[in-house]
C-alpha positions as a printed NumPy array, in Angstrom:
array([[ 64.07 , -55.261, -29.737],
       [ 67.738, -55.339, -30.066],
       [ 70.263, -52.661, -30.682],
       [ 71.699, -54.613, -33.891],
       [ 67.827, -55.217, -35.245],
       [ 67.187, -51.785, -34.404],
       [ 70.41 , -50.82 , -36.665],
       [ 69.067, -53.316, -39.423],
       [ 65.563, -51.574, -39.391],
       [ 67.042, -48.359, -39.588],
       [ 69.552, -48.876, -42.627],
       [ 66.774, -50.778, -44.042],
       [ 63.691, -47.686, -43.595],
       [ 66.27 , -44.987, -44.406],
       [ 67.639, -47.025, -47.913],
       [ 63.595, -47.419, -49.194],
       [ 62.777, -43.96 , -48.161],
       [ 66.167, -42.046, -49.301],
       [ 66.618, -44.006, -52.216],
       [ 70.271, -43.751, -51.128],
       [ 72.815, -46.561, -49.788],
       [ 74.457, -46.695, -46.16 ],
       [ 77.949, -46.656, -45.789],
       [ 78.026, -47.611, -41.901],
       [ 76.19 , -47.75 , -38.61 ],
       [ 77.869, -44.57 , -36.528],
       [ 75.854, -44.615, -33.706],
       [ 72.935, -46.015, -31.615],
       [ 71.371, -45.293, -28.333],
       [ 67.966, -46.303, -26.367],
       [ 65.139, -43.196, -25.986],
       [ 62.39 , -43.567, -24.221],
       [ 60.285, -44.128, -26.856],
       [ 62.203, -46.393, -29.031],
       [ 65.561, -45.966, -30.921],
       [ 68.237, -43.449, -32.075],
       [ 70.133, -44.226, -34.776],
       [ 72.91 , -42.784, -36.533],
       [ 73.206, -43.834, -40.05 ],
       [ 76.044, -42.682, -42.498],
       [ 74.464, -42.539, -46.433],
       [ 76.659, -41.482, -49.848],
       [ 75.273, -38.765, -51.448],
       [ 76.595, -38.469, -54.338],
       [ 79.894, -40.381, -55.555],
       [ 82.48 , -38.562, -57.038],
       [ 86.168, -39.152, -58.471],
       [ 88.479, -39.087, -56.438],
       [ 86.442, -41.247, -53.73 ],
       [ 87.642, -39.008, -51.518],
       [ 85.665, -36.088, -52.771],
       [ 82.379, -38.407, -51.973],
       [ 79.776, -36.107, -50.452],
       [ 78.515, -38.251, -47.5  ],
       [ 75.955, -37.422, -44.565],
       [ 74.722, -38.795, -41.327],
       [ 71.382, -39.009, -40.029],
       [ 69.564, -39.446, -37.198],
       [ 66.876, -42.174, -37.343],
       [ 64.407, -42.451, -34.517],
       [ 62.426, -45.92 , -34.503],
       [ 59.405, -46.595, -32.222],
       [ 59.513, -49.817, -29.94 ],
       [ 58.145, -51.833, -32.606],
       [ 61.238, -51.115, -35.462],
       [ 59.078, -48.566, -36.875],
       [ 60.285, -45.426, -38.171],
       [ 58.776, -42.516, -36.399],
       [ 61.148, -39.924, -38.259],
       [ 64.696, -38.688, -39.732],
       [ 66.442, -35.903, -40.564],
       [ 70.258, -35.224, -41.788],
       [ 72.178, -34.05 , -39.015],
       [ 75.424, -33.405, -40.631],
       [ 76.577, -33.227, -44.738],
       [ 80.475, -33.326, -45.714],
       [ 83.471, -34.997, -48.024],
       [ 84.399, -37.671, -47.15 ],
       [ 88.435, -36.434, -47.363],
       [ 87.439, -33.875, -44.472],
       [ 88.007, -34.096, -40.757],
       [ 85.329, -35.036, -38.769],
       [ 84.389, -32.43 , -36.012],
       [ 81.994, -33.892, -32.95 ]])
């Protein structure tokens, strides 16, 4: 499988199992068993956009595209700074 249909299947498991929308791809990196992924979801939309609470999680995908797990790695506004 493919980094970009590795992205897709990640964006597309997290979306039916969060219930929540991705903003953006972040990051994406080979394991040994499969797939990191780093996908960046709105939480919860707010006015001024830039008071949007956004996080980032870390999707792992099996071989086969499947998800094997995810968590949320990181939770902030989208106005702040990003620390790495």
């Amino acid at each position: 499988m493919k980094a970009t249909e590795a992205a897709e299947r990640a964006v597309e498991q997290l979306a039916t199992l969060s219930g929540r929308t991705a903003q953006a791809v972040t990051g994406i990196e080979r394991t040994d068993d499969g797939w990191r992924v780093r996908v960046e979801v709105l939480e919860l939309e707010r006015i001024p956009h830039s008071t949007d609470v956004l996080a980032e999680y870390a999707v792992d995908l099996d071989g086969d595209g499947d998800l094997t797990s995810y968590r949320r790695v990181r939770r902030y506004t989208r106005g702040a700074s990003r620390e790495d």
